[in-house]
C-alpha positions, -999 to 999 in steps of 0.1 A, spaced: 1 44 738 33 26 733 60 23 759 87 42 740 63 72 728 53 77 766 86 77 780 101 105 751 63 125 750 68 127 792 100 137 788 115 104 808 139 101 779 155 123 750 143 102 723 123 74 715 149 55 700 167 60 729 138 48 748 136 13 721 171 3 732 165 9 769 141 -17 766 156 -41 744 186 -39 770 158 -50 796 164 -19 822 126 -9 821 102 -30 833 64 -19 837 47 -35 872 77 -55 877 77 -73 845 106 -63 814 90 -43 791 92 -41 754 90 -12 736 58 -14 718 36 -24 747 10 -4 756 10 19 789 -20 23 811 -30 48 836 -18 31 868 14 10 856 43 15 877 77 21 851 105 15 862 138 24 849 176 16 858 196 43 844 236 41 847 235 66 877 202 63 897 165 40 895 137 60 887 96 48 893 71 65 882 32 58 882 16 65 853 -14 90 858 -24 98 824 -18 94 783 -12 126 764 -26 130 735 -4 149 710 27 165 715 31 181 757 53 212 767 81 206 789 56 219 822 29 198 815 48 169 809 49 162 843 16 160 847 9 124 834 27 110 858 41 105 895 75 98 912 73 69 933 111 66 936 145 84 927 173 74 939 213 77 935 225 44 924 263 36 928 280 31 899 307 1 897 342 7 896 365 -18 880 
């Protein structure tokens, strides 16, 4: 499955255009590397992503297949880290 449909189908992110840009801007990576949008996730990746106001990793455990409800969404996959991140003032 592509990197973009797992992230909105998992409910990581709103939308999967949303999800396209994020990786385009390069603040998702996949085991450390920048991700595009259309690669494909594997159970065991570790997705990484550097939102404006905190770093989120999660290991993927699973691919759904179809459209998930909001509970079993977070089944497929595993918070390594989440964490406040301090936002910049200028």
């Amino acid at each position: 499955m592509r990197l973009d449909q797992y992230l909105k189908q998992c409910r990581l992110m709103k939308r999967r255009s949303e999800a396209k840009r994020a990786c385009d801007n390069g603040i998702i990576t996949i085991d450390q590397v920048q991700a595009k949008a259309s690669r494909e996730v594997q159970p065991g990746n570790v997705i990484a992503i550097a939102f404006v106001d905190r770093y989120l990793d999660v290991k993927v455990l699973d691919i759904p297949k179809g459209n998930v409800s909001k509970a079993a969404a977070k089944g497929f996959y595993q918070v390594e880290r989440d964490e406040e991140r301090e936002l910049l003032k200028l």
